[in-house]
LUMPA-983665 format. One record per residue (C-alpha): x, y, z; residue in one letter; residue number from 1. Coordinates in pm, whole numbers. Example, Ala and Ser with C-alpha at 12.3 -4.5 7.8 and 13.67 -1.06 7.14 Angstrom:
<recs>
1230 / -450 / 780 / a / 1
1367 / -106 / 714 / s / 2
</recs>
This chain:
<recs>
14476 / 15682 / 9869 / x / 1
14426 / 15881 / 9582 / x / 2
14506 / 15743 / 9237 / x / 3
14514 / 15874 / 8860 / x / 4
14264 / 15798 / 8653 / x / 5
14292 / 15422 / 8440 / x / 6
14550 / 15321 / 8700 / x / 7
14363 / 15157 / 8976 / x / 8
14608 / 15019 / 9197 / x / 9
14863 / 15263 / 9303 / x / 10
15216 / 15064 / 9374 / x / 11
15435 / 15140 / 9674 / x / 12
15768 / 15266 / 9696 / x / 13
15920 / 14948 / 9779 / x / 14
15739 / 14724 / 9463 / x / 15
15857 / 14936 / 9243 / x / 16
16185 / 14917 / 9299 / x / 17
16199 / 14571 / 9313 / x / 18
16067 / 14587 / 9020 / x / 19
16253 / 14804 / 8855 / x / 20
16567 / 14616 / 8975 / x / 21
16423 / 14246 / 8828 / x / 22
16370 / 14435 / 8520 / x / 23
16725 / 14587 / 8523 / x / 24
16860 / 14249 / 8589 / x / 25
16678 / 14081 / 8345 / x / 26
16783 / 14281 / 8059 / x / 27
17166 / 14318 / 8185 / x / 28
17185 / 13961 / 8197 / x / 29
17063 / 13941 / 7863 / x / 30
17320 / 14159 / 7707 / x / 31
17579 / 14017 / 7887 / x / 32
17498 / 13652 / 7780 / x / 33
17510 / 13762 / 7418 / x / 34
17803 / 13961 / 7424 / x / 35
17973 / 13612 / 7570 / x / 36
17802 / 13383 / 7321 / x / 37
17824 / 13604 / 6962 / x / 38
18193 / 13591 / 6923 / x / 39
18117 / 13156 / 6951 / x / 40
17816 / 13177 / 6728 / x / 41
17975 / 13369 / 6426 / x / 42
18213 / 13119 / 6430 / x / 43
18021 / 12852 / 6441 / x / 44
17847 / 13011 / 6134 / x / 45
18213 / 12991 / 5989 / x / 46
18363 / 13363 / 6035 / x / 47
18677 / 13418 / 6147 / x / 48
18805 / 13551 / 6541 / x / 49
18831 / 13893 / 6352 / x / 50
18478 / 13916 / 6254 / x / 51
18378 / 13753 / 6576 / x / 52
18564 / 14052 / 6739 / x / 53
18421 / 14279 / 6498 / x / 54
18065 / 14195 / 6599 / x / 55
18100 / 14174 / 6924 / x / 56
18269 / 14553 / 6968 / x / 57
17980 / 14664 / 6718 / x / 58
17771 / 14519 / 7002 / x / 59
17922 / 14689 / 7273 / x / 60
17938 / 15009 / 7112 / x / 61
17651 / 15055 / 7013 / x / 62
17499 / 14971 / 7353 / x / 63
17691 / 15264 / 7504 / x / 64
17645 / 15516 / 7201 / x / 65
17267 / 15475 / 7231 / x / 66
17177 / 15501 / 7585 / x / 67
17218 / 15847 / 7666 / x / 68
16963 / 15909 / 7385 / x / 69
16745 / 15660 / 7496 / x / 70
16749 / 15783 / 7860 / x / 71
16675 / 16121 / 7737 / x / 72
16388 / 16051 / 7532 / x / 73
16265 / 15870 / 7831 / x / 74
16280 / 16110 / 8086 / x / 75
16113 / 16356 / 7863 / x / 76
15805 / 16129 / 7860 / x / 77
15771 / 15937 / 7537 / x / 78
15746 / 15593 / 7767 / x / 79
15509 / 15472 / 7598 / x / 80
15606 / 15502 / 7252 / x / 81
15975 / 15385 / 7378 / x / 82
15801 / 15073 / 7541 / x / 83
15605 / 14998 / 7179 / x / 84
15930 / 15059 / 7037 / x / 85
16134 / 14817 / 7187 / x / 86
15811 / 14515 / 7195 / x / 87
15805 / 14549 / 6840 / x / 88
16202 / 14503 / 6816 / x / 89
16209 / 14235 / 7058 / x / 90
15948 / 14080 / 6854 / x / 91
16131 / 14107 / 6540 / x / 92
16455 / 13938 / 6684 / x / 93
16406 / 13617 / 6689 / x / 94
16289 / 13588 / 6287 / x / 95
16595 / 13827 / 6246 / x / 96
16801 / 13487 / 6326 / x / 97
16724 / 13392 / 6032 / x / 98
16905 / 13672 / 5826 / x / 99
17215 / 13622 / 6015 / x / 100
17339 / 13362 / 5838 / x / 101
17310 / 13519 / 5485 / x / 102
17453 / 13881 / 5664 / x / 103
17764 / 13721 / 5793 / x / 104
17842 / 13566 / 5464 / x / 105
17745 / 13857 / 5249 / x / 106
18021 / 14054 / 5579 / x / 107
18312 / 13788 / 5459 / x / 108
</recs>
């Protein structure tokens, strides 16, 4: 079996989509437990429904406005810099938790 060079092991059809479907799930599950959960947590941090609303369509939208950019870039090969991309967002979220408090105050 031939492989490319610096990638040893060369996966089958099969793993990959396996893997690509964990992945998938992983990451829809994720957005869909915080689009149930935000409109509860800004009001827990003392906004209104119509802020909680407000966030959680900003949410929503902006999930579907970026995607067909995001699966553009990616299918014209910058994987790699998408992938470093998104580690160091998801790395920045959860100190970002932080600033939510002050943002939804400085929003009312």
């Amino acid at each position: 079996m031939q492989t490319r060079p610096g990638f040893p092991y060369r996966a089958r059809t099969e793993d990959a989509a396996r893997l690509i479907v964990l992945v998938n799930l992983y990451v829809f599950t994720n957005h869909i437990m915080t689009l149930a959960t935000l409109p509860f947590f800004i009001q827990s941090l003392g906004g209104s429904e119509a802020v909680a609303g407000i966030c959680a369509t900003a949410l929503s939208l902006a999930a579907v406005i970026i995607r067909p950019f995001v699966d553009w870039w990616l299918d014209n090969g910058a994987r790699k810099v998408a992938l470093v991309i998104g580690l160091l967002l998801l790395g920045a979220a959860p100190p970002g938790y932080v600033f939510v408090p002050i943002f939804c105050h400085a929003a009312q």
